[in-house]
C-alpha positions as CSV (number, residue, x, y, z in Angstrom):
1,X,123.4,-13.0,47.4
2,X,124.9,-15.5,49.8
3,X,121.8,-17.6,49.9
4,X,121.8,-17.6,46.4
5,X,124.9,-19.2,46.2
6,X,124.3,-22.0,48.8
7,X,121.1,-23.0,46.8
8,X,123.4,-23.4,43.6
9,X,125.7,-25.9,46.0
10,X,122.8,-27.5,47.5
11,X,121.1,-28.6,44.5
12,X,124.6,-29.8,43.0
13,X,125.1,-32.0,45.7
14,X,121.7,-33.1,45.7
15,X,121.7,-34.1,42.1
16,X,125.6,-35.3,43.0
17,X,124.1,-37.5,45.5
18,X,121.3,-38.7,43.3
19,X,123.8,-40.4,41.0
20,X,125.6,-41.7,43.7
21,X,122.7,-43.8,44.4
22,X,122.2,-44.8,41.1
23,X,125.4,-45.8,40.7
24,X,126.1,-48.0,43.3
25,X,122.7,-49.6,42.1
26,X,123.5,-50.3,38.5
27,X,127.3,-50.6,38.8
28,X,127.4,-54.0,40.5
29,X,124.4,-55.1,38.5
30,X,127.1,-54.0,34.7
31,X,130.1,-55.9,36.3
32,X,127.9,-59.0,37.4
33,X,126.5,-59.0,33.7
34,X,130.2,-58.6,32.1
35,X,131.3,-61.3,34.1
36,X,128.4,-63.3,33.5
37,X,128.8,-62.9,29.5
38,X,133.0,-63.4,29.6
39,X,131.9,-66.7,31.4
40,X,129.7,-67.4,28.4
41,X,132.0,-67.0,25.9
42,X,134.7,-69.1,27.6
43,X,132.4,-72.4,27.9
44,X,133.8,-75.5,25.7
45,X,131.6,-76.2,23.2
46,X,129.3,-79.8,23.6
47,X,129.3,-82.7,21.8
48,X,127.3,-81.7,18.4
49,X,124.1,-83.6,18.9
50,X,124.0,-85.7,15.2
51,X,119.9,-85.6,15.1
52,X,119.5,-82.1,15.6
53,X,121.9,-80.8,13.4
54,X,121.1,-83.5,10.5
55,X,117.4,-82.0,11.1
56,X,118.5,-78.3,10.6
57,X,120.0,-79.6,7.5
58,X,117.3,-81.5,5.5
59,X,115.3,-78.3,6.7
């Protein structure tokens, strides 16, 4: 019985482990891509380009 139980613990860590991994993969790559999308947002718009817009229009 007491092997039984330290199988149960081993694959829990295992698994526990696992998505340790894939979280310190992915989690930097989320905050890089939030921060890279606030950044986005927050850029002053450019001077409105007359010809393209006035092309868009006739359109």
């Amino acid at each position: 019985m007491a092997e039984e139980n330290d199988s149960r613990r081993s694959d829990w860590r295992g698994i526990g482990a696992a998505l340790l991994q894939i979280g310190a993969i992915f989690v930097p790559i989320a905050l890089c891509m939030l921060v890279l999308a606030n950044l986005s947002t927050h850029v002053p718009p450019q001077a409105i380009d007359a010809v393209r817009t006035g092309s868009i229009d006739r359109r």
